[in-house]
N, C-alpha and C positions, 0 to 999 in steps of 0.2 A: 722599681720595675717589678718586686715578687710581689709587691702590694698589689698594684694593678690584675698582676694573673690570677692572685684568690679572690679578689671582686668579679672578676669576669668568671671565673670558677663557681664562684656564688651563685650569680645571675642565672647562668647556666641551668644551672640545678633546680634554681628557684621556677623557672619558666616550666621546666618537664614536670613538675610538681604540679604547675598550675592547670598545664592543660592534660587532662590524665584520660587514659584509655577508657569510652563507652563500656560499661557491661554490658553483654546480653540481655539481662533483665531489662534492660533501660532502651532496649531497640524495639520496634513497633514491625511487623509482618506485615508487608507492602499487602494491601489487596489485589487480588488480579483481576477482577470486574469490576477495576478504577475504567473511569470513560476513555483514560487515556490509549487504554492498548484497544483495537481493534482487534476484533476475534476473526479469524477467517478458518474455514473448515478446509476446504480446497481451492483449487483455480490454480490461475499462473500468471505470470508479471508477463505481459505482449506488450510491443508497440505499435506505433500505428505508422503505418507504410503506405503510401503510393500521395497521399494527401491528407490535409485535413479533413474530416469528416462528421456529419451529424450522428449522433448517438439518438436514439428514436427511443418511444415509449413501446412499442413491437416490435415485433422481427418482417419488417417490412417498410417501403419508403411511404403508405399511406399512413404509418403514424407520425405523430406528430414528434417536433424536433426538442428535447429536455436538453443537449449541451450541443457544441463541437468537441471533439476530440482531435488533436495538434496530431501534424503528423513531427515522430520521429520520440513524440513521449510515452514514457513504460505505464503502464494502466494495467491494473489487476482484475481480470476478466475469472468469470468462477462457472460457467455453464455455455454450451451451443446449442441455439435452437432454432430450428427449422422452421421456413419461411418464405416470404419473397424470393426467387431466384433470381439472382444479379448476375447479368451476362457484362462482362467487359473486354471486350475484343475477342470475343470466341471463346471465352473462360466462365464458364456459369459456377456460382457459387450459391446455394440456397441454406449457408449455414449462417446465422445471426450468434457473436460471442456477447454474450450480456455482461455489462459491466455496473456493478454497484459502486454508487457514492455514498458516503456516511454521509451529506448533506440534502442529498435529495430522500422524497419520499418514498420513490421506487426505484428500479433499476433503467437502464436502457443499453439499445441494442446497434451492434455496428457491425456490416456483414464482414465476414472471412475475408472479401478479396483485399480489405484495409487494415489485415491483423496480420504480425511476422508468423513465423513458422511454429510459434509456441503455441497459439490458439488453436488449439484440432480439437476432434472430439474425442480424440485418445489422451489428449491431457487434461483436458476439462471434464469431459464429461456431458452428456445431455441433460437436458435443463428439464 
């Protein structure tokens, strides 16, 4: 039975041995203009309320349609710009929140009356 404990005693030992703590010298300094992090300056996480909605190339419905935007999903809108005014039921709204994709070429625009209460121009800002 003592035999058995200084074999496993052994092993023990042997395995911490084998696998041994990284130096510092031997660690590599992440870059941080890896593609992987997205940089964002400002803006703010909105969702989109009342419906789905097209996201336009300006701030108005004669541009043309680059995605839809689901209702009820958080989207990082970074500026409000002025635009089309959108009456819906007595409610005019002429503020366009631009929302940027890393996959598109540019940005697009979906008015205020389809963004929660984060998108203003007190939190974004003007475009």
């Amino acid at each position: 039975m003592k035999l058995s404990a200084i074999i496993a005693a052994s092993f023990l030992a042997l395995g911490t041995a084998a696998n041994p703590i990284a130096e510092l010298s031997d660690l590599e300094p992440r870059n941080a203009t890896d593609e992987v992090f997205d940089k964002r300056v400002g803006g703010a996480g909105c969702r989109i309320i009342n419906a789905d909605v097209n996201c336009r190339s300006g701030p108005g419905t004669q541009y043309r349609v680059i995605a839809t935007a689901k209702k009820g999903v958080l989207y990082f809108f970074t500026c409000v710009k002025s635009g089309e005014c959108i009456n819906i039921g007595g409610s005019v709204n002429c503020g366009w929140d631009r929302l940027s994709f890393r996959d598109f070429e540019s940005p697009c625009f979906v008015n205020g009356h389809y963004t929660d209460n984060q998108c203003t121009v007190a939190n974004l800002g003007k475009c």
